[in-house]
Backbone as JSON, one array per atom type, in Angstrom:
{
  "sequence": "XXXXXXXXXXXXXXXXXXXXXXXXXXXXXXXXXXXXXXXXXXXXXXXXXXXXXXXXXXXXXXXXXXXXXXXXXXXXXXXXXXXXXXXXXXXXXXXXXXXXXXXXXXXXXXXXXXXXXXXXXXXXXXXXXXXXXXXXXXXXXXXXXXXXXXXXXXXXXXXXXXXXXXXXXXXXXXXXXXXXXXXXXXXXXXXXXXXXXXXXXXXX",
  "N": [[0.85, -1.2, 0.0], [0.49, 2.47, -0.44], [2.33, 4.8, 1.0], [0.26, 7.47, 2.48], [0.0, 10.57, 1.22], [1.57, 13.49, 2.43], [0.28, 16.26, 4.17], [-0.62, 19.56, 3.03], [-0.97, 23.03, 3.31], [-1.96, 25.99, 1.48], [-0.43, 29.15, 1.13], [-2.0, 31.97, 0.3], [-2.8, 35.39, -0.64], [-3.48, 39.11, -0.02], [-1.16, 41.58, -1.27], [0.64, 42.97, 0.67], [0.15, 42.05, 2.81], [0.99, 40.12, 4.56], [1.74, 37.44, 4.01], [3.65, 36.02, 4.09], [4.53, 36.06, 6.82], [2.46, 34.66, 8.04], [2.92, 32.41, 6.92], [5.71, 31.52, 8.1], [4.88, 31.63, 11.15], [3.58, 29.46, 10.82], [4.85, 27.41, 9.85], [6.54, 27.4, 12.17], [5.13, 26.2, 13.78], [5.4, 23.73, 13.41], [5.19, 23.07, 10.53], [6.32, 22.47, 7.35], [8.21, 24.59, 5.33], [7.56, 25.65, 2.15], [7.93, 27.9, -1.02], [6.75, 29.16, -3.49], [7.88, 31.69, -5.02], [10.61, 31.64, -4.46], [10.82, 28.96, -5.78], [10.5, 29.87, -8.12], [12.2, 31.61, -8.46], [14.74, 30.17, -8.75], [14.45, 28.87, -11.08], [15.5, 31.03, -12.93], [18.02, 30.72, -13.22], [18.2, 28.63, -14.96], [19.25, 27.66, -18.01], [17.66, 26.94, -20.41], [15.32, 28.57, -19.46], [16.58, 31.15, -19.22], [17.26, 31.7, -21.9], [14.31, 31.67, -23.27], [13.89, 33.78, -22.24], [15.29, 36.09, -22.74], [15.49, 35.43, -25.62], [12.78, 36.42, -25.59], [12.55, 39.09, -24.73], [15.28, 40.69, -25.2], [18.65, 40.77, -24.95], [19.35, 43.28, -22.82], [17.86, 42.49, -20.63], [19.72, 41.41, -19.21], [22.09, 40.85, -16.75], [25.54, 42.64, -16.2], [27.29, 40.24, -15.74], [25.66, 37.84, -16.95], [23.99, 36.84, -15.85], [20.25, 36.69, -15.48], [18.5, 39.98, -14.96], [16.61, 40.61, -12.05], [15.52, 43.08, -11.33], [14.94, 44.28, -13.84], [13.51, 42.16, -15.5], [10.98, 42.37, -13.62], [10.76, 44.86, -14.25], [9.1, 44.56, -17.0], [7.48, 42.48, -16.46], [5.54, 43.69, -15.17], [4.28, 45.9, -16.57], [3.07, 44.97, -18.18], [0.28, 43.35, -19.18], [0.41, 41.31, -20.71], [3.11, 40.54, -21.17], [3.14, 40.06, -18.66], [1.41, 37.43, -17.96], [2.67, 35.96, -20.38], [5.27, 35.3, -18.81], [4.31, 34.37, -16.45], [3.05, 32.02, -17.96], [5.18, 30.48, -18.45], [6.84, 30.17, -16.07], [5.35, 29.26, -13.9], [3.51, 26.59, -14.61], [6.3, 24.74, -14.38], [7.24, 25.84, -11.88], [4.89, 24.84, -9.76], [5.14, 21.88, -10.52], [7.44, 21.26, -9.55], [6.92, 22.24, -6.39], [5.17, 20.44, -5.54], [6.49, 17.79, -6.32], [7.99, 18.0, -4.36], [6.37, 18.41, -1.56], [5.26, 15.56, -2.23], [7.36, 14.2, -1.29], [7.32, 14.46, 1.51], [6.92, 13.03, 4.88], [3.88, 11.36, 6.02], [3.24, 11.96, 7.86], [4.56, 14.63, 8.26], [3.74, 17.89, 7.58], [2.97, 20.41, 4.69], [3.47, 23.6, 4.33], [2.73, 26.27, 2.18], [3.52, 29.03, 0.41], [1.89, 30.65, -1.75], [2.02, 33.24, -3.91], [0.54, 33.86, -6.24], [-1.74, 32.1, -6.33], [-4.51, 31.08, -7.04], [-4.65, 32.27, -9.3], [-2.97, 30.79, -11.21], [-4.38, 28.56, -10.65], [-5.41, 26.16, -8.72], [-3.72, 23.55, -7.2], [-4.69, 20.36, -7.12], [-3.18, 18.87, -5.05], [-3.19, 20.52, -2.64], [-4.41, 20.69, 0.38], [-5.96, 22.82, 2.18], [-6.74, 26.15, 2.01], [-5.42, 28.88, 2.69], [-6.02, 32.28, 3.43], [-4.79, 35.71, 3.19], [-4.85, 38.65, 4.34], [-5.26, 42.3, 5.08], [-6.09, 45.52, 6.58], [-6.22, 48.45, 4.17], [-4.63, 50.94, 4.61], [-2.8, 49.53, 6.15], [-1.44, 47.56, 4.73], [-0.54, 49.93, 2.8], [1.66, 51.36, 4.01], [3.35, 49.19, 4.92], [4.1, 48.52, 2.67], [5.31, 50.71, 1.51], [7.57, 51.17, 3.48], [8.82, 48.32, 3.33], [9.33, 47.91, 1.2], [9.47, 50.29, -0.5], [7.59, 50.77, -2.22], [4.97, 53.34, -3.48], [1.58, 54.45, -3.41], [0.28, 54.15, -5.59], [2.06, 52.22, -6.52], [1.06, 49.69, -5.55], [-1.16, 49.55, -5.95], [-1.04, 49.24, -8.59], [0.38, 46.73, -9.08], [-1.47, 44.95, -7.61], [-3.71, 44.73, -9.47], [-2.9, 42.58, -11.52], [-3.61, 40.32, -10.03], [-6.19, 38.38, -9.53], [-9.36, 39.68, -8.18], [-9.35, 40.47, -5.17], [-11.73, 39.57, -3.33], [-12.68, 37.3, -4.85], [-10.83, 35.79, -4.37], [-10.48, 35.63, -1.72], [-13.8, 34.11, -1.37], [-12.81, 31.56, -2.41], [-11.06, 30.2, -0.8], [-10.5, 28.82, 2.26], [-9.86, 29.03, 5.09], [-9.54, 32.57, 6.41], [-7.47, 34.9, 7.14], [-7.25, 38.1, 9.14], [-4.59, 40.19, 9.03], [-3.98, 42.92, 10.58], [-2.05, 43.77, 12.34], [-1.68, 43.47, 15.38], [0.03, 41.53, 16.66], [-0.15, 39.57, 19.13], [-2.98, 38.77, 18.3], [-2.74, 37.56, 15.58], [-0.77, 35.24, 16.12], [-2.41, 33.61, 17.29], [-4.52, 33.13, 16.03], [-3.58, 32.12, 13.49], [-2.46, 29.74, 14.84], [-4.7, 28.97, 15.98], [-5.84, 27.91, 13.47], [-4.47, 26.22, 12.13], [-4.34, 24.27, 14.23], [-6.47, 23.29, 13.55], [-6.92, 23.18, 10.41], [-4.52, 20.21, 10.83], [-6.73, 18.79, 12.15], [-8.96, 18.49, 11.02], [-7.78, 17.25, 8.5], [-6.72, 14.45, 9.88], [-9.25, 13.87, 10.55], [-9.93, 12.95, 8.0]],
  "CA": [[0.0, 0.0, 0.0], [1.35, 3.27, -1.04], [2.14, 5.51, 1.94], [-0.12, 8.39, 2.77], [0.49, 11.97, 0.99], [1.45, 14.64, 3.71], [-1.23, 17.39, 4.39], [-0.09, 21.04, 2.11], [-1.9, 24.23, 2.92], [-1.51, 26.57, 0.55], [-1.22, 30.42, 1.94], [-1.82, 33.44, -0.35], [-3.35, 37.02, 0.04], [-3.47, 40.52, -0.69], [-0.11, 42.37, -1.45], [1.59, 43.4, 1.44], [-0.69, 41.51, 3.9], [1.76, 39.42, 5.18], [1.83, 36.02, 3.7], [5.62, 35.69, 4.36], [4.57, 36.12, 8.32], [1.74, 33.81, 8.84], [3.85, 31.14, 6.68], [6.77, 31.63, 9.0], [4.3, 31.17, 12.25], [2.68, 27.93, 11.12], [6.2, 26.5, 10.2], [7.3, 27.51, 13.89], [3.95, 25.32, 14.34], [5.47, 22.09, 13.1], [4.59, 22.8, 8.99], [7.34, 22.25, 6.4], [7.82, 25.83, 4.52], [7.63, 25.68, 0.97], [8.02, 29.04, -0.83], [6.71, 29.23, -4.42], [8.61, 32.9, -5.13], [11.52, 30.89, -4.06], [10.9, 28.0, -6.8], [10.7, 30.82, -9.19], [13.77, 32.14, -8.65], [15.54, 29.18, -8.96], [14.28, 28.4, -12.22], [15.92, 31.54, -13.67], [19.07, 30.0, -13.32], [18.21, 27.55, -15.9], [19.48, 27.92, -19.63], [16.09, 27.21, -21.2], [14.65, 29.94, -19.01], [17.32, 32.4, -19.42], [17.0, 31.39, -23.23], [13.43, 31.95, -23.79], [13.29, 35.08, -21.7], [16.41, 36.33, -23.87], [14.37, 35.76, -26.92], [11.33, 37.32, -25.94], [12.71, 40.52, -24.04], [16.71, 40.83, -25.2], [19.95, 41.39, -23.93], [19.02, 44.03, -22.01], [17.27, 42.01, -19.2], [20.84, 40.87, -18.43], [23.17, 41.56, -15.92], [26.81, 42.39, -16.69], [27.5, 38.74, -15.52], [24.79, 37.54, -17.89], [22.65, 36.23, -15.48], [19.47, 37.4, -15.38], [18.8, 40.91, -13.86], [15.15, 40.17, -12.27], [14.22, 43.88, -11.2], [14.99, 44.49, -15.57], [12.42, 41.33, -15.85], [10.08, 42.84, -13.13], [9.75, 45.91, -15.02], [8.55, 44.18, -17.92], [6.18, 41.86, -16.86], [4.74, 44.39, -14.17], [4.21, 47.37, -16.86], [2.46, 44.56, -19.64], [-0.27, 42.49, -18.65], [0.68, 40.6, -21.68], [4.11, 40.13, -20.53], [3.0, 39.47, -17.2], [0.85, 36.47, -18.59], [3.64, 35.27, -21.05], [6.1, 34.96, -18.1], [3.74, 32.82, -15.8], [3.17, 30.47, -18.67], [6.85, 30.24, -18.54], [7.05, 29.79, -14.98], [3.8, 28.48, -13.19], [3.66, 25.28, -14.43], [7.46, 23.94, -13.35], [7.04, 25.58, -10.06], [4.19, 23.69, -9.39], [6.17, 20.83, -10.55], [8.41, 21.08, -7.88], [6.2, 22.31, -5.46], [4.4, 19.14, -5.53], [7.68, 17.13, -6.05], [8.94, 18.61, -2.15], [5.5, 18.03, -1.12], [5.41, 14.19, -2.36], [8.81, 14.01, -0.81], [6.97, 14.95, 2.92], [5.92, 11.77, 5.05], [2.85, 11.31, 6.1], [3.56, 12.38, 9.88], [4.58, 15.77, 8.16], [2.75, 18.69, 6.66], [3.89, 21.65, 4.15], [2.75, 25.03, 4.42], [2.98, 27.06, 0.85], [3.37, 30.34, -0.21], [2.13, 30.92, -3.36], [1.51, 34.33, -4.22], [-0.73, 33.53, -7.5], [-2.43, 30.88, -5.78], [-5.94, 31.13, -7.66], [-4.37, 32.71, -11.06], [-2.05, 29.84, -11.91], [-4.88, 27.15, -10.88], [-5.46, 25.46, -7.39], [-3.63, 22.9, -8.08], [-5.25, 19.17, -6.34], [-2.3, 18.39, -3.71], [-3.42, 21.46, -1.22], [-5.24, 20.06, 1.18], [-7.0, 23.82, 2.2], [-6.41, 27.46, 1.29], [-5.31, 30.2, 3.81], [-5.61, 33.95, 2.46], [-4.6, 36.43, 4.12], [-5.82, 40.0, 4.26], [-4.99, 43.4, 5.75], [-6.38, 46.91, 5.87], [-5.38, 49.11, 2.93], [-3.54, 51.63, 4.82], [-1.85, 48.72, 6.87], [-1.13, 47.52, 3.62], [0.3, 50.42, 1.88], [2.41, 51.28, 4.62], [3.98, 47.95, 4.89], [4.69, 48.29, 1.4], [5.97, 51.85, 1.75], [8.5, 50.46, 4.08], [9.28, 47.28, 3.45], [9.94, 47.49, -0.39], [9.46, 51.18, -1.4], [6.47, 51.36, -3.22], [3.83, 53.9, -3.07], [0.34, 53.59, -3.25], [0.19, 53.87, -7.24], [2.19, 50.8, -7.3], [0.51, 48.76, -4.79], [-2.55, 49.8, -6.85], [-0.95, 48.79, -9.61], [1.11, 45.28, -8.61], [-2.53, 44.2, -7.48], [-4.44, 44.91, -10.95], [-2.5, 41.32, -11.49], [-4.24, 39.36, -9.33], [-7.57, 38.37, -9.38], [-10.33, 40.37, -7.14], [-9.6, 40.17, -3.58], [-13.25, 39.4, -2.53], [-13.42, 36.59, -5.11], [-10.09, 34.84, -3.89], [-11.15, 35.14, -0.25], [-14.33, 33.43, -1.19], [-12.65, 30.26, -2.91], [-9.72, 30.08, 0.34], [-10.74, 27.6, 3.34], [-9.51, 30.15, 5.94], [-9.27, 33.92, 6.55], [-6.84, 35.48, 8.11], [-7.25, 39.57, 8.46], [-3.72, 40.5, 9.43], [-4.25, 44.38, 11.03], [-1.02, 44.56, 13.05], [-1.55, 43.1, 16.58], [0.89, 40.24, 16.56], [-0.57, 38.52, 19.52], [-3.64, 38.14, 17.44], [-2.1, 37.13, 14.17], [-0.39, 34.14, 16.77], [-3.31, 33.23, 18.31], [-5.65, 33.37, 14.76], [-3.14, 31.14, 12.82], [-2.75, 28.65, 15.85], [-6.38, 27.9, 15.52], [-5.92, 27.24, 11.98], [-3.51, 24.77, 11.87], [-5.04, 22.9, 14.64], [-8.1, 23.09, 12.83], [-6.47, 22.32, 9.38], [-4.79, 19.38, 11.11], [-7.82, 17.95, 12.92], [-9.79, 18.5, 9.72], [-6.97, 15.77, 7.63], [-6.82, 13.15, 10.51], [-10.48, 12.86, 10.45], [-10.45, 12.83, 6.71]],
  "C": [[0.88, 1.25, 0.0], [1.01, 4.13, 0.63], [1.16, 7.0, 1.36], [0.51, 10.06, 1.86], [0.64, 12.98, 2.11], [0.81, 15.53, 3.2], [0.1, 18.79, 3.57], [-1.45, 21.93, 2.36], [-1.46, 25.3, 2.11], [-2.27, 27.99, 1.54], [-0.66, 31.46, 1.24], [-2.78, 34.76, 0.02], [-2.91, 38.12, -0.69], [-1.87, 40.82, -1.01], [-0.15, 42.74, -0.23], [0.27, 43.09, 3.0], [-0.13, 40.99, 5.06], [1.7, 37.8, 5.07], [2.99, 35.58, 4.19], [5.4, 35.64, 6.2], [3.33, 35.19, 8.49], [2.91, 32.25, 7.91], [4.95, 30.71, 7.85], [5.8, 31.45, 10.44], [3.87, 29.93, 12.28], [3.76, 27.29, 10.53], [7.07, 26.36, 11.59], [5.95, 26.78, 14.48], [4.56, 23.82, 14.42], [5.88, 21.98, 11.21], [6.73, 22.97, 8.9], [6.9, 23.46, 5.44], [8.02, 25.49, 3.41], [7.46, 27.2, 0.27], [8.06, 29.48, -2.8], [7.36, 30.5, -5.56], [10.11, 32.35, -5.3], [12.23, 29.91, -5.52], [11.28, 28.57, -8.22], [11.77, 31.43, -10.02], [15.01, 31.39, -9.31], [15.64, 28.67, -10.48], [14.56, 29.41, -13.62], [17.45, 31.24, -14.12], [19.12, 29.34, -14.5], [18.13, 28.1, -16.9], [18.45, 27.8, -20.16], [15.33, 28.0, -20.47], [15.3, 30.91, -19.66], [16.87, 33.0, -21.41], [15.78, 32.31, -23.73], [13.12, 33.2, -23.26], [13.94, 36.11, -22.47], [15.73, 36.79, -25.15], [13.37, 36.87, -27.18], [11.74, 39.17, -25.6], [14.28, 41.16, -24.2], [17.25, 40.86, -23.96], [19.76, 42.35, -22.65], [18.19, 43.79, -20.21], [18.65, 41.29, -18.55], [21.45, 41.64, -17.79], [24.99, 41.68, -16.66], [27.69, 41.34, -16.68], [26.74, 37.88, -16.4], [23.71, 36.99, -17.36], [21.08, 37.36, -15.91], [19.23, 38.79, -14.72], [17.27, 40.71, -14.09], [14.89, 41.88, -11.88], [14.37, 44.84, -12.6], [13.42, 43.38, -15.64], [11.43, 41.8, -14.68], [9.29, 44.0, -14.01], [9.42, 45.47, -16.25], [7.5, 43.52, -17.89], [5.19, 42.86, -15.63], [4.11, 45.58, -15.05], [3.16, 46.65, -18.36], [1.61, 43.71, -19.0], [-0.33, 41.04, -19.81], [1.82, 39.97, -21.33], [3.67, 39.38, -19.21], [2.22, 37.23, -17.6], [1.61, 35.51, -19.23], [4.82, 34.65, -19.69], [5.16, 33.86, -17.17], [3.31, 31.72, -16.46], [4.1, 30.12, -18.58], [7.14, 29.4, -17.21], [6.44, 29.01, -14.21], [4.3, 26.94, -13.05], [4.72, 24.09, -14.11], [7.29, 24.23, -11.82], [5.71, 24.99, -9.53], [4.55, 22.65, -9.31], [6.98, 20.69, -9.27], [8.08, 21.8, -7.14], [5.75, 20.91, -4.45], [5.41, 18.01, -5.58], [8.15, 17.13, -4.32], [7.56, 17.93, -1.43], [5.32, 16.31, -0.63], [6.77, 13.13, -1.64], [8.63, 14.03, 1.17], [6.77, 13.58, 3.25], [4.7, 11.98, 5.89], [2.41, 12.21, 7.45], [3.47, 13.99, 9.31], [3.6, 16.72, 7.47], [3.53, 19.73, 6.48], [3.06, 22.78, 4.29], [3.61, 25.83, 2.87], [2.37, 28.18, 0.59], [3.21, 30.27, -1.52], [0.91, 32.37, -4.13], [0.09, 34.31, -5.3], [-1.11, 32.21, -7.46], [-3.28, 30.34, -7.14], [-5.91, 31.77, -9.01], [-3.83, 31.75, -12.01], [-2.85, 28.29, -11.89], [-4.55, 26.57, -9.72], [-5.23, 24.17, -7.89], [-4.13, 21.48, -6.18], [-4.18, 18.17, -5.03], [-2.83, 18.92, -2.65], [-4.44, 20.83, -1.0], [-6.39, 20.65, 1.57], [-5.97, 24.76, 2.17], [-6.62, 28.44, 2.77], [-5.03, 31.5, 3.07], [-5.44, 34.95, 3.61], [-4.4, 38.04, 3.38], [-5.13, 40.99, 5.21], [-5.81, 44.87, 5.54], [-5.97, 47.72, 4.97], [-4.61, 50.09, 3.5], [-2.51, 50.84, 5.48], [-1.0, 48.6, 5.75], [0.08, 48.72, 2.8], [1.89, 51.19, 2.95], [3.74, 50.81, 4.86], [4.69, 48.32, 3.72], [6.17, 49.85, 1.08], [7.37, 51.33, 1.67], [9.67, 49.6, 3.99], [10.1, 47.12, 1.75], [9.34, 48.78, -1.18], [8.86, 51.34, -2.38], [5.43, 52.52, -2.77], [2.91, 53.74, -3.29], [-0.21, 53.47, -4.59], [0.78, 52.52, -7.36], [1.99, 49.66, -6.78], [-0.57, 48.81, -5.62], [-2.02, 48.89, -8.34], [-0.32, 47.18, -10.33], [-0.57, 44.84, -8.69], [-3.7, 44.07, -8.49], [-3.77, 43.2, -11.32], [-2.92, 40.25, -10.8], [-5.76, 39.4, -9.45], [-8.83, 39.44, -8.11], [-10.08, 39.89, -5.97], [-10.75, 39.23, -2.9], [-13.51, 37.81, -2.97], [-12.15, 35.05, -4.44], [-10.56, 34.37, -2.32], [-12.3, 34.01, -0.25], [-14.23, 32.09, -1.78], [-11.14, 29.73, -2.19], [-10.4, 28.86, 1.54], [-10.82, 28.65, 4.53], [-9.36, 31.66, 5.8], [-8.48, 34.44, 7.16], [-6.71, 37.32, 8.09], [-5.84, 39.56, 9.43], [-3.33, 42.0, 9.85], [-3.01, 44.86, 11.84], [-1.16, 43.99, 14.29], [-1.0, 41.94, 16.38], [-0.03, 39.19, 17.51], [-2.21, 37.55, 18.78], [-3.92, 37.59, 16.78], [-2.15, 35.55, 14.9], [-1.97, 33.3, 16.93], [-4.52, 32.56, 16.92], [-5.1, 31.52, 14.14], [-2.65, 29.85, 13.72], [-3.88, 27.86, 15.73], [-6.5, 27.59, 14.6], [-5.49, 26.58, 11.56], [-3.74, 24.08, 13.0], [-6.13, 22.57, 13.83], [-7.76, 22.0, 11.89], [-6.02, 20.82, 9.94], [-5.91, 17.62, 11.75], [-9.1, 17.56, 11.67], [-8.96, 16.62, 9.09], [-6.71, 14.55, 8.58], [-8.08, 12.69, 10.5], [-10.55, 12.4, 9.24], [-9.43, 11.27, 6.24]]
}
């Protein structure tokens, strides 16, 4: 008999909500982080990436080393929604690939927790077990973003034109998480959600 698949929640959300901080709490739970941004990256490395990105967008997206220079390929697929589109066909479907590879690689005892920014754009894909989104107020939000990575509120406005409707991802997620800034809350929120989630997949 084939062992058991380990449990995968998958946890995406608004722009500058804090996905990267409830991931990081429910791996200090027990979970196995997985980090689809991560997978992404990795897969620029690779000569038939570099290649076809080469092709489509020149020289010019290179670095003086030749690697890739990604905030040259940011501003391209962030300023085209055409581009933007062309690059996650590119990308998506390997990092899923080895998403689900790491996943299949878990044992049964364990469970992964996944970031994956374009959860619900790239296709829920049938490993995740349930869906955590996570949410913030819009000035929390632009703040954060301010801050943390020097955008202002034109290009938080304008990063999130790329993602599907807020309202409609929340209502096809498992969980909610509104992330407003009180830490002990946050703790306390995503605690109950990964007992939950767990208690949910042992009965199941």
């Amino acid at each position: 008999m084939a062992a058991a698949a380990a449990m995968a929640v998958g946890v995406t959300g608004d722009v500058g909500a804090g996905k990267s901080t409830v991931a990081r709490l429910m791996e200090k739970l027990g979970g196995v982080r997985l980090d689809a941004d991560a997978a992404a990256l990795s897969l620029w490395e690779r000569e038939d990436i570099r290649t076809a990105a080469v092709t489509r967008w020149g020289d010019d997206i290179l670095d003086p080393s030749g690697a890739i220079d990604r905030r040259a390929v940011a501003g391209r697929i962030f300023s085209d929604p055409a581009e933007h589109r062309w690059c996650c066909g590119l990308l998506h479907p390997l990092v899923m690939v080895e998403l689900k590879r790491r996943v299949n690689g878990l044992s049964s005892s364990q469970w992964a927790v996944v970031e994956i920014p374009l959860l619900f754009e790239a296709g829920r894909p049938d490993w995740l077990t349930s869906i955590v989104f996570v949410t913030a107020p819009w000035d929390v939000r632009t703040e954060r973003c301010r801050v943390q990575r020097g955008w202002d509120e034109a290009e938080l406005r304008r990063r999130e034109g790329f993602f599907l409707p807020s309202a409609e991802r929340m209502a096809r997620s498992d969980f909610v998480v509104n992330n407003a800034g009180d830490r002990a809350a946050l703790e306390a929120e995503v605690g109950r959600i990964a007992g939950q989630v767990k208690i949910t997949a042992e009965k199941g």
